[in-house]
C-alpha positions in Angstrom: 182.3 1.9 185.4 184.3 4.9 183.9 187.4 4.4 181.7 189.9 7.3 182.8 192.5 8.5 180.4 195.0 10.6 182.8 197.9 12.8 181.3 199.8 15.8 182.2 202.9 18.2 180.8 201.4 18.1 177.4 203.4 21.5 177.4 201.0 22.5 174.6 201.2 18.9 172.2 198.2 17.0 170.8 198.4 15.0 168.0 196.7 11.6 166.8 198.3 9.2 169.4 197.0 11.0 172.3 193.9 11.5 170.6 193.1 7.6 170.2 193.6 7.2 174.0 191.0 10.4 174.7 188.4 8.4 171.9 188.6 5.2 174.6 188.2 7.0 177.4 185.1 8.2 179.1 186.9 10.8 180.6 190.3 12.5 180.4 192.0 13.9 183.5 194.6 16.3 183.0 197.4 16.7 185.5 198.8 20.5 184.9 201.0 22.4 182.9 198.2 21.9 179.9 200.5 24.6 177.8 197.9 26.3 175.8 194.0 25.7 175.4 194.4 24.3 171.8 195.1 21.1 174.3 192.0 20.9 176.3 189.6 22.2 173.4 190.2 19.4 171.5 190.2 16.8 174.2 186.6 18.6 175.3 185.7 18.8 172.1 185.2 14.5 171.8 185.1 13.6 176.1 184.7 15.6 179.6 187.6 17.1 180.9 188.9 17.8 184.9 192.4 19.4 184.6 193.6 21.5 187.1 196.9 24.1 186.4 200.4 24.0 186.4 203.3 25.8 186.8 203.9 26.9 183.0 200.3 27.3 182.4 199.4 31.3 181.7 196.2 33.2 183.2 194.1 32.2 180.5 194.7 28.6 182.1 194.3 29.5 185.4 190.8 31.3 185.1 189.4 27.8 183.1 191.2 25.5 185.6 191.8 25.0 189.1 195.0 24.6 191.2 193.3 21.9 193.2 190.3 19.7 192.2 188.8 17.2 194.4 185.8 15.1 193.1 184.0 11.8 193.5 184.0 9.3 190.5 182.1 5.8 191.5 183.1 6.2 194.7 186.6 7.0 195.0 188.0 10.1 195.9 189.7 11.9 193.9 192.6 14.5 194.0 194.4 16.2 191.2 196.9 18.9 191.5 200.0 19.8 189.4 202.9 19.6 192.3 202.6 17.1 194.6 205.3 15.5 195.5 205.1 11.6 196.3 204.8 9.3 199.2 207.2 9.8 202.0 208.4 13.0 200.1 205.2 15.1 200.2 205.8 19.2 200.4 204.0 20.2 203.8 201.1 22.2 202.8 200.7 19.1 200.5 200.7 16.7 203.7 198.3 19.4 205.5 195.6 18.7 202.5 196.1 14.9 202.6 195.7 14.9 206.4 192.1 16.9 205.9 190.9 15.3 202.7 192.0 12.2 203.0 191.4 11.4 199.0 191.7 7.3 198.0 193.5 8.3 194.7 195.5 11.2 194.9 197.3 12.4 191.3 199.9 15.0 190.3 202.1 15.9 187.7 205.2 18.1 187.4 208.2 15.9 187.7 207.8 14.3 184.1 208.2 10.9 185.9 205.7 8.4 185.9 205.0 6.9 189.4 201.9 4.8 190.7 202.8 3.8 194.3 200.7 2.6 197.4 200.7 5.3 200.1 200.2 2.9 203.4 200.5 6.4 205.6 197.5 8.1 204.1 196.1 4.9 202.7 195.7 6.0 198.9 197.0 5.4 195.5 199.2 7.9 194.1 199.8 8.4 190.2 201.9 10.4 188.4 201.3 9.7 184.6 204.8 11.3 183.5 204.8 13.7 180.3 202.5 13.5 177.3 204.6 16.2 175.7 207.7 16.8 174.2 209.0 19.7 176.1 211.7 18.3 178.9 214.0 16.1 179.6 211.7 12.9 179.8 213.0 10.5 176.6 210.0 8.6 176.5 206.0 10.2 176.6 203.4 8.7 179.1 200.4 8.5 180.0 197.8 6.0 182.1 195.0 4.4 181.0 192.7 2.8 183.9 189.0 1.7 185.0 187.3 3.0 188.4 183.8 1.3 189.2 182.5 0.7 192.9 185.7 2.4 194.7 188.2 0.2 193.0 190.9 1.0 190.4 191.5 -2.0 187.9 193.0 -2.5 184.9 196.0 -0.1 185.0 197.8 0.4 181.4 201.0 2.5 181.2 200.7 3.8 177.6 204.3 4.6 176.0 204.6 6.6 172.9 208.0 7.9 171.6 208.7 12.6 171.5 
């Protein structure tokens, strides 16, 4: 079993309430638009970190992290990238990827909206963990908190925390 702390648009903010959440986790995934490396040094610096890029992110970003990473973890399949889109409104070149992958959880960021919805077309779970940072229109700062073990996701957790 592996506890997954998943964020995204930390727009460059850390601070000691994110922190706690990384600390529970055995793993942080990051969703894009990371801001500046301060962010993911100090989340590798106490767990593993998958992040991929985002839109704001500079070249220093974009040479550490991918635009697209797809990976296993206890058997589900997983996809991160930063736009995405969501079920029934997926960009094309989006839908062309989830027709050849065909990933079980498939995870983006961008829109500052948190979103987990069932995806009966492509049969996966898509998750959008909102904005961890304070840069945007969001009011409110998200993230999830969730278990995978044995191809299942369980225990869910929407954590809330105010800009």
């Amino acid at each position: 079993m592996k506890k997954i702390l998943l964020l995204s648009d930390t727009h460059s903010h850390i601070d000691d309430g994110i922190i706690k959440h990384v600390h529970w986790a055995d793993e942080v995934w990051h969703a894009g638009d990371i801001g500046d490396v301060s962010v993911t040094d100090a989340i590798m610096a106490l767990k593993p970190l998958r992040a991929v890029y985002g839109n704001i992110d500079d070249n220093v970003i974009r040479m550490q992290f991918p635009e697209h990473l797809f990976f296993n973890c206890e058997d589900v399949k997983v996809w991160i990238t930063h736009i995405g889109g969501y079920p029934g409104r997926y960009p094309a070149r989006i839908r062309a990827i989830l027709d050849s992958k065909r990933p079980d959880l498939f995870i983006c960021g961008h829109s500052h909206i948190l979103k987990v919805m069932s995806d009966k077309k492509y049969n996966l779970l898509h998750m959008n963990p909102g904005a961890a940072g304070r840069h945007g229109f969001h009011k409110v700062c998200t993230m999830l908190r969730f278990e995978v073990y044995r191809g299942k996701i369980s225990s869910l957790e929407v954590v809330e925390f105010k800009r």
